[in-house]
C-alpha positions in Angstrom: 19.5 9.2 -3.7 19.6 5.8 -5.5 16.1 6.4 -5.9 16.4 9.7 -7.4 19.1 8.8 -9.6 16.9 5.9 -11.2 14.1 8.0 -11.8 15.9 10.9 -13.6 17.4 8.0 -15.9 14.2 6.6 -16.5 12.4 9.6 -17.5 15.6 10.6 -19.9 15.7 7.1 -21.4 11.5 6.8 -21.3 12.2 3.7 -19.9 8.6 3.0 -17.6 10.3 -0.4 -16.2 12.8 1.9 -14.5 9.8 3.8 -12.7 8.1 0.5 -12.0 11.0 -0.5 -10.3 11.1 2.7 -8.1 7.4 2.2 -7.5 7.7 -1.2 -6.5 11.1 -0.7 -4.2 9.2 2.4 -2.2 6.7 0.3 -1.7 8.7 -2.7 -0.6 10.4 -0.1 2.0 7.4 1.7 3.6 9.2 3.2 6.3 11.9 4.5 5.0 12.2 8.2 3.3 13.7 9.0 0.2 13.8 13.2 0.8 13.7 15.1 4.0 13.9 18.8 3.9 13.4 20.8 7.0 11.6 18.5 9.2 9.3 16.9 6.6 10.1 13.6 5.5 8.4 11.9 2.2 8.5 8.2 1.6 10.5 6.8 -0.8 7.0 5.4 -2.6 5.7 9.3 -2.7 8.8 10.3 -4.8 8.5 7.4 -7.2 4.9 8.4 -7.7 6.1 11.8 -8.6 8.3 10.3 -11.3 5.3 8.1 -12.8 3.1 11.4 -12.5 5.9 13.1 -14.8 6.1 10.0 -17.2 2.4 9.5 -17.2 1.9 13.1 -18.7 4.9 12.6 -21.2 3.5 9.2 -22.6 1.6 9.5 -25.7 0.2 5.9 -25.8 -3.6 5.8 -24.8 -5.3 3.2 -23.1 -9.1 2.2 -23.2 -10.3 1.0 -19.6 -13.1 -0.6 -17.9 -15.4 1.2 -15.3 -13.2 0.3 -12.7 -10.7 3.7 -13.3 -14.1 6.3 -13.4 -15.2 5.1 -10.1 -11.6 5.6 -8.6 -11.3 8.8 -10.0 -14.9 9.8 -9.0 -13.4 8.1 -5.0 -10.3 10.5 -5.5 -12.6 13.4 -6.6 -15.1 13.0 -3.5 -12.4 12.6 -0.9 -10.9 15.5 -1.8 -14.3 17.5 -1.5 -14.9 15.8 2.1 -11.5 16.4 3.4 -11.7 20.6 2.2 -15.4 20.7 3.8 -15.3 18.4 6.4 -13.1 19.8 8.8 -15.0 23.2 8.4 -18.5 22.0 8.6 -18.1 19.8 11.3 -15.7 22.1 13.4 -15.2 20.1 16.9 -16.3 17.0 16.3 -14.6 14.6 18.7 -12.0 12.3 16.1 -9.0 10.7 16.5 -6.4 12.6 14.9 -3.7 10.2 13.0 -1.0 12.3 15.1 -2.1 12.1 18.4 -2.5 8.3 18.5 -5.2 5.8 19.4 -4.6 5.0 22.9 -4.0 8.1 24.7 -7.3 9.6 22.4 -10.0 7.1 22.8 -10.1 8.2 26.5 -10.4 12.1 25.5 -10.7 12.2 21.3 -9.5 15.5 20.2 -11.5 18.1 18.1 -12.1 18.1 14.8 -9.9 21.4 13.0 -7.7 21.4 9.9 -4.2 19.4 10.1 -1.6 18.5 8.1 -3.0 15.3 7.3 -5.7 16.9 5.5 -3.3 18.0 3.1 -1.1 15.1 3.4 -3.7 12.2 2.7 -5.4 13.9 -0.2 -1.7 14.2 -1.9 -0.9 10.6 -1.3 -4.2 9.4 -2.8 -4.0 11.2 -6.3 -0.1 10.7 -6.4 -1.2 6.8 -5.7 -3.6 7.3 -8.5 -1.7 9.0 -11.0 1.1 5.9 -10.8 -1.9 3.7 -10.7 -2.9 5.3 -14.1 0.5 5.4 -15.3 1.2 1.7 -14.5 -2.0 0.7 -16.5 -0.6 2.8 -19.3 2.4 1.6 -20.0 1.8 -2.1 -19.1 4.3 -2.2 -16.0 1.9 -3.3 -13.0 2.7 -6.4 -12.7 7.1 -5.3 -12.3 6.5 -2.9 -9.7 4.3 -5.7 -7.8 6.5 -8.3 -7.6 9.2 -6.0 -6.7 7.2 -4.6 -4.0 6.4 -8.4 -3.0 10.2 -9.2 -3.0 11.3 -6.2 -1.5 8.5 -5.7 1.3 9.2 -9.9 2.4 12.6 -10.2 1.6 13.8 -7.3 3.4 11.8 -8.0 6.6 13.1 -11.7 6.9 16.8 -10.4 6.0 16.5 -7.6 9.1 15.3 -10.3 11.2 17.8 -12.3 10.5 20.4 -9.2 11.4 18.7 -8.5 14.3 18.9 -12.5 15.7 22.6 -12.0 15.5 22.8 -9.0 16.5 24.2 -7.2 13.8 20.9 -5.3 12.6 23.2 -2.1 10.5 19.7 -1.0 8.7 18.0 1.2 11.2 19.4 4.5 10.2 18.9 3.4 6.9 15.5 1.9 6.5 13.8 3.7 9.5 14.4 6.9 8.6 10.8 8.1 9.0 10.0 7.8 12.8 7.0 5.6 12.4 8.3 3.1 14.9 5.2 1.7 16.7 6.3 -1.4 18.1 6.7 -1.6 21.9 10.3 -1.5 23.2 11.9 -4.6 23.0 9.0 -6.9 21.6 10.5 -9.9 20.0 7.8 -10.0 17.3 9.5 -9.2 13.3 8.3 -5.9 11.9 11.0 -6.2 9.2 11.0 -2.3 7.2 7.5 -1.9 8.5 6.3 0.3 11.1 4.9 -2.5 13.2 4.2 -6.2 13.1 0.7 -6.2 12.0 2.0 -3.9 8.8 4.3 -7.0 7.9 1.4 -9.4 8.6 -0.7 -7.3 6.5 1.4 -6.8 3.5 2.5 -10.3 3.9 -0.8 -11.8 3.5 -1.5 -10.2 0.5 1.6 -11.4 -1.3 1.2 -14.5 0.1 -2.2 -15.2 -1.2 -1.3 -13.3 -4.6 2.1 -16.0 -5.0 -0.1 -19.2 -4.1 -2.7 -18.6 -6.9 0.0 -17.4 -9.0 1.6 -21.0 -8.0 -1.9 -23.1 -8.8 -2.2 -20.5 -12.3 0.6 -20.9 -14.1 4.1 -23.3 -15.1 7.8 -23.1 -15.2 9.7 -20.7 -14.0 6.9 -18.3 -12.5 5.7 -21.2 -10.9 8.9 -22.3 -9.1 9.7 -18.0 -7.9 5.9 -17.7 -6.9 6.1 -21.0 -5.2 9.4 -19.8 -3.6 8.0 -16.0 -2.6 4.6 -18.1 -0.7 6.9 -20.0 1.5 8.7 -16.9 2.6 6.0 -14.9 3.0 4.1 -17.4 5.3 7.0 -17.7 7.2 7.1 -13.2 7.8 3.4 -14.1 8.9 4.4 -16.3 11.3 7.1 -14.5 12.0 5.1 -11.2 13.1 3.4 -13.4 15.9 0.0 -10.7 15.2 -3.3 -10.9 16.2 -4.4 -9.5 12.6 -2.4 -12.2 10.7 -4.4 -15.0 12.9 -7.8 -13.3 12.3 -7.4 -12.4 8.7 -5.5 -15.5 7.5 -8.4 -17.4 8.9 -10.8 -15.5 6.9 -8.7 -15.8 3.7 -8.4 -19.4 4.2 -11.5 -19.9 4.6 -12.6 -18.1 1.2 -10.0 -20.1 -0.7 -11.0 -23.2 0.7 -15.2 -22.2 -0.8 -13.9 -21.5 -4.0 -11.8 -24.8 -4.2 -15.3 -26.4 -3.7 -17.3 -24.4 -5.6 -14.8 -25.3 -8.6 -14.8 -28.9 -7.5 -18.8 -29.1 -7.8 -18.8 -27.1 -11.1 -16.5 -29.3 -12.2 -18.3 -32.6 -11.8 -15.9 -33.9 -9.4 -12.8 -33.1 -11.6 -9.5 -33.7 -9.6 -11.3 -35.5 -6.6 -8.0 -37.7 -6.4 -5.9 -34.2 -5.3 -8.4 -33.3 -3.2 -8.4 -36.6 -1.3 -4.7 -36.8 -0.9 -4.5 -33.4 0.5 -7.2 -34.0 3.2 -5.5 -37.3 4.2 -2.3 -34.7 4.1 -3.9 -32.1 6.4 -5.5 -34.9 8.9 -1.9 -36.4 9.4 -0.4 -33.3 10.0 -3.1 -32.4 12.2 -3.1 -35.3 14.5 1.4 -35.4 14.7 1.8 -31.8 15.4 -1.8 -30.3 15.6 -1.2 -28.9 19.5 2.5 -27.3 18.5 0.9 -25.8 15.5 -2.6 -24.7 17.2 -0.4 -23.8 21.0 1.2 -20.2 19.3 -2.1 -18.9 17.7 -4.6 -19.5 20.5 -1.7 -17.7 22.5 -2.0 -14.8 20.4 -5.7 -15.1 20.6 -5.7 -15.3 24.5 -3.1 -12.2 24.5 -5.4 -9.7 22.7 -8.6 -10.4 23.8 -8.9 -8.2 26.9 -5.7 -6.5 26.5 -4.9 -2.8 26.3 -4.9 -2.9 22.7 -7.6 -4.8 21.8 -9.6 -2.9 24.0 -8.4 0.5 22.7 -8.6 -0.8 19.1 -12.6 -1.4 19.8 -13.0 1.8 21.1 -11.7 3.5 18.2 -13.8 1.6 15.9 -16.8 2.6 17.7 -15.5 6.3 18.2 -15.3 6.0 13.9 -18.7 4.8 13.6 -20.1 7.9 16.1 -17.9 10.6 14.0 -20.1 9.0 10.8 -23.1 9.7 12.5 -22.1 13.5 13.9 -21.2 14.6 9.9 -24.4 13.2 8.9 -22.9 10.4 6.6 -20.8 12.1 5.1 -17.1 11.9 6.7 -14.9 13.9 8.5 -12.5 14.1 5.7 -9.0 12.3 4.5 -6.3 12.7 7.6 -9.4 14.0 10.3 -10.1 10.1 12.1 -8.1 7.5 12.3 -9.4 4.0 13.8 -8.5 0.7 13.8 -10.4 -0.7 10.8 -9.9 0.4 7.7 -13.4 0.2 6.7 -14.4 2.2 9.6 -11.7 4.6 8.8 -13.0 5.2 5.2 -16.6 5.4 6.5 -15.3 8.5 9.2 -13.2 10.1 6.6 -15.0 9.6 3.5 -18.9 9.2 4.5 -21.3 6.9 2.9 -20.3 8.1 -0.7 -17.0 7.6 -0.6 -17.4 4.2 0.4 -20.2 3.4 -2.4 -17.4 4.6 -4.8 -14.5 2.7 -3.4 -16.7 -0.4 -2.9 -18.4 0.0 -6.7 -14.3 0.7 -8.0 -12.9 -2.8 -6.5 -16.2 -4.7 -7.6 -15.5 -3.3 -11.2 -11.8 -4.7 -10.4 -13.1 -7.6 -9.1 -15.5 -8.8 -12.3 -13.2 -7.5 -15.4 -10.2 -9.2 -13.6 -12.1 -12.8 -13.8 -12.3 -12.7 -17.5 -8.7 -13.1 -17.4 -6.7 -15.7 -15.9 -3.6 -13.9 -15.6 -5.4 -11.2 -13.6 -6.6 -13.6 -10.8 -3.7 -13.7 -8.9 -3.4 -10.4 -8.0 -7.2 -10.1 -7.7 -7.0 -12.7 -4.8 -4.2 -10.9 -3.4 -6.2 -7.8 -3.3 -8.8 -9.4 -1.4 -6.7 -10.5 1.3 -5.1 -7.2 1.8 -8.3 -5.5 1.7 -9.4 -7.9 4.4 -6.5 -8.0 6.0 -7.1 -3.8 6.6 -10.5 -4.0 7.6 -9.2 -6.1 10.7 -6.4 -4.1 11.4 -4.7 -1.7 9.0 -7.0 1.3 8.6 -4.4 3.2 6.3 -5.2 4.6 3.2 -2.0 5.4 2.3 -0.7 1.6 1.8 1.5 1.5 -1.3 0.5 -2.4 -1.7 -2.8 -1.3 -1.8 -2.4 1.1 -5.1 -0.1 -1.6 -6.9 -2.9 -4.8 -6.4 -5.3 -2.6 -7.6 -3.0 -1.1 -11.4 -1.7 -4.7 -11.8 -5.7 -6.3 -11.7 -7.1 -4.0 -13.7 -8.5 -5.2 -17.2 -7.0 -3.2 -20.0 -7.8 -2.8 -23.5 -4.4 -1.7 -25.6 -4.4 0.4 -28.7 -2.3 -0.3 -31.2 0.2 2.3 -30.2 0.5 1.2 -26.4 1.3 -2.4 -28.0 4.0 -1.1 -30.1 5.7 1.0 -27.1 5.0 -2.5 -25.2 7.0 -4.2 -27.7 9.5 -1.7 -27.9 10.1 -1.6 -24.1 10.0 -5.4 -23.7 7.4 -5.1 -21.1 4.8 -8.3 -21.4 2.8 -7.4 -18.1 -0.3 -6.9 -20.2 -1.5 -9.2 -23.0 -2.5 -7.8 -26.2 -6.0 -6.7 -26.8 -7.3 -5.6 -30.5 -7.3 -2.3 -30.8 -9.8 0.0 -30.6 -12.1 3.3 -31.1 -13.8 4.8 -28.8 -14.6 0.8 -27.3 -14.9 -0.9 -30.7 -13.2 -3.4 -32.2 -11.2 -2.3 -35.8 -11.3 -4.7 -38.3 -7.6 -6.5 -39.6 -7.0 -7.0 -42.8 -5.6 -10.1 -44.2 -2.3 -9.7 -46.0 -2.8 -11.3 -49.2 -1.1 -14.8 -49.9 0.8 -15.5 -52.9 -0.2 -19.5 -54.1 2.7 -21.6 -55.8 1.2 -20.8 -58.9 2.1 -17.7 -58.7 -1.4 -15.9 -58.3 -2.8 -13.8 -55.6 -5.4 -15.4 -53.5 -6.7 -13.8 -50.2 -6.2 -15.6 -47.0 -9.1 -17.5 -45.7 
C-alpha cells in the first residue's frame, strides 16, 4: 500500500526520484508482493515498473543513446516471438517447467505446452525494460540502485538478526509471495530472498559494485560505499552457498587481472600499495588461513556429490538438449528452467536471443568505460551476471534491470538537463546536447571590457 501510495504521488508531482525509490525498494524486497488479487500475487518491483512505464510515456525529455538500448529492445522483441512460437512448434518437448521444480523433473521432465509463465516472463521483461528506459530518461538509475543495494543487504542482515533472537515479526510481511525454497530449518541467511544463493547472488553484485565505487571516488560516497562492501561481504558469508564460493572466486580473480593489467600499464605506478597489501594478505593467510579456508572447502565438500549439485547438473544438461530439439532456437520465455542462467537463456531464447543479449551487455560494457562514474556499476554487473550463470538462471532478477539503466552511457539534450536540474537529480552528468547524434555549437555570451566596449569571449 505504501508502495502504491508513493507512486500515485510521484506521478501527480512528476517527481521520477519518487518512482526510483519504488523501483529500487521492490527490488531490494524480491519476495515480497505488493498486490494480490484472486490468487495472483505481483511483486512489489512489477508494480513500480508499471508506475515508471506510466511516467516514462508522460515525460517529454528525450534522450540520445548508444547501441546498447537497440540490441535490448531487439532481445525483448525476439523473446517475445520465441516464447508465442515456441511452445507451439515444439509441442512435447521434454523441459523443465519453472512450476514443477528441478528435482522432482530432471528424473521425468515434463512436456513442453503453453503456461502461465509464458505470459508471465514476457510481461516481466518489457515492464523491466520500460523502467530500464525510463530510468535512463530521467537520470534516476543510479537512486533506485543504491536503494535496491541498501534495501536487498540491509534487510537480509536485519531479519537475520531477528531471527537469531528469535523475534523474526517480518514473514507475513516480507514473504508474502510463497517462493520459500530453503529447506526446513537450514541455518543458512536468505534474508527477503527466496533462498540463500539469491542473497549470495545479489550480494555479490553490490558488493563488487560498492568496492569499485570505494577505489573510484572521495568523501562521503567513499565512506557509505565503503560501509555498504563490508556488509554485503558479510550477507555472503552469511548465506554459507556454494554459488557465493564459486562465483566470488571467479570475481576475485578478474579484479585481481585488472589490478595488474593497470599496474603494468602504469609503469609500476603504486607498487608501494601493492606490496603492503601482499605482505597484508600473506600475514593474514598464515595466522588464520585454516579458520578462514575450513568453512569454504566445507561448502565445497557439501555440494559436490550431493542431491543438489547432482540435480543442478542434470538440469543444465536437460537445457542444453531442449536447445538442440528446437533447433537453436529456444523453447520460449517461462517453457525451461535450469540451473544456469546462461543455459536458461540458451533453452528459452535460442542462439539469437543470446547473440542479442550478449551484443546488448558488450555495448554496456564498452560505452560504460569511457566514463569513470559508470565503472562501478559496470563491475557490479559483471559479477551478477556471473554470479547467474553459476547459479541463478532467472531472468526476472530486478538487480539485473537496475545494473544494466544505471551503466548505460547517455547523451542528454538540453531539455532532459533542464528537468535534471529542476528535479535535483545528478545521477547522470551532462553531455552537450545534441541532433540526431551531433554536437550543437554554443555560443559565447559576449563580454563587456572595462572600457566599456563589447568584445567576444575568447
Amino acid at each position: 500500500m505504501a508502495l502504491l501510495l508513493l507512486g500515485a504521488v510521484a506521478l501527480l508531482r512528476r517527481d521520477p526520484r519518487c518512482i526510483a525509490v519504488a523501483l529500487g525498494a521492490g527490488a531490494g524486497l524480491p519476495a515480497t508482493a505488493g498486490v494480490s488479487l484472486g490468487g495472483i500475487s505481483v511483486n512489489l518491483f512489477v508494480l513500480a515498473c508499471v508506475f515508471a512505464a506510466v511516467g516514462w510515456a508522460t515525460t517529454r525529455t528525450r534522450t540520445v543513446t548508444s547501441a546498447a538500448v537497440t540490441f535490448l529492445v531487439a532481445f525483448a522483441v525476439w523473446s517475445t516471438a520465441a516464447t508465442l512460437l515456441g511452445p507451439w512448434a515444439f509441442h512435447g518437448v521434454p523441459v523443465l517447467l519453472p512450476e514443477n521444480g528441478i528435482d522432482e523433473q530432471v528424473k521425468a521432465p515434463s512436456a513442453l505446452a503453453v503456461t502461465v509463465s509464458n505470459l508471465a516472463q514476457p510481461a516481466f521483461l518489457w515492464a523491466s525494460m520500460l523502467a530500464v528506459l525510463f530510468l535512463v530518461r530521467t537520470g534516476t538509475a543510479r537512486t533506485a540502485l543504491w536503494t535496491a543495494a541498501w534495501t536487498g543487504v540491509g534487510g537480509s542482515l536485519v531479519r537475520g538478526l531477528l531471527k537469531a533472537v528469535g523475534a523474526d515479526v517480518t514473514g507475513p510481511v516480507l514473504d508474502t509471495l510463497d517462493i520459500d525454497y530453503s529447506a526446513p530449518g537450514d541455518p543458512r541467511l536468505r534474508g527477503v530472498f527466496a533462498e540463500p544463493s539469491e542473497l549470495a547472488t545479489f550480494s555479490l553484485g553490490v558488493a563488487v559494485l560498492a568496492v569499485v565505487t570505494v577505489a573510484t571516488t572521495t568523501g562521503r560516497r567513499r565512506a557509505w560505499a565503503a560501509v555498504l562492501a563490508v556488509l554485503a561481504i558479510a550477507a555472503i558469508l552469511a548465506s554459507a552457498s556454494g554459488t557465493a564460493v564459486a562465483a566470488s572466486g571467479i570475481v576475485l580473480a578478474g579484479l585481481l587481472a585488472v589490478v595488474l593489467l593497470r599496474y603494468v600499464a602504469s609503469q609500476g605506478r603504486g607498487t608501494p600499495w601493492i606490496v603492503l597489501s601482499v605482505i597484508v594478505v600473506a600475514i593474514a593467510a598464515l595466522a588464520a588461513g585454516e579458520r578462514l579456508l575450513g568453512p569454504v572447502l566445507g561448502i565445497v565438500d557439501d555440494k559436490i556429490g550431493s542431491q543438489s549439485y547432482d540435480s543442478r547438473t542434470a538440469a543444465d544438461a536437460l537445457g542444453i538438449r531442449v536447445l538442440w530439439d528446437t533447433w537453436g532456437l529456444g523453447a520460449g520465455l517461462g517453457s525451461n528452467r535450469s540451473s544456469s542462467f546462461a543455459v536458461t537463456l540458451l533453452s528459452t531464447v535460442g542462439i539469437p536471443g543470446v547473440l542479442l543479449f550478449v551484443c546488448a551487455i558488450g555495448a554496456v560494457t564498452v560505452g560504460a568505460v569511457r566514463h569513470r562514474r559508470l565503472i562501478a556499476p559496470m563491475a557490479g554487473l559483471l559479477a551478477l551476471l556471473v554470479a547467474k550463470s553459476i547459479a541463478a538462471p532467472d531472468l526476472s532478477t530486478p538487480l539485473l534491470w537496475l545494473l544494466v539503466a544505471a551503466t548505460l552511457p547517455v547523451v542528454r539534450t538540453e531539455a532532459a538537463r533542464h528537468a535534471t536540474s529542476t528535479t535535483g537529480s545528478t545521477d547522470v552528468e551532462p553531455r552537450p546536447a545534441t541532433t540526431h547524434g551531433s554536437v550543437l555549437p554554443r555560443r559565447t555570451p559576449p563580454v563587456i571590457r572595462p572600457s566599456g566596449r563589447r568584445h567576444a569571449a575568447r
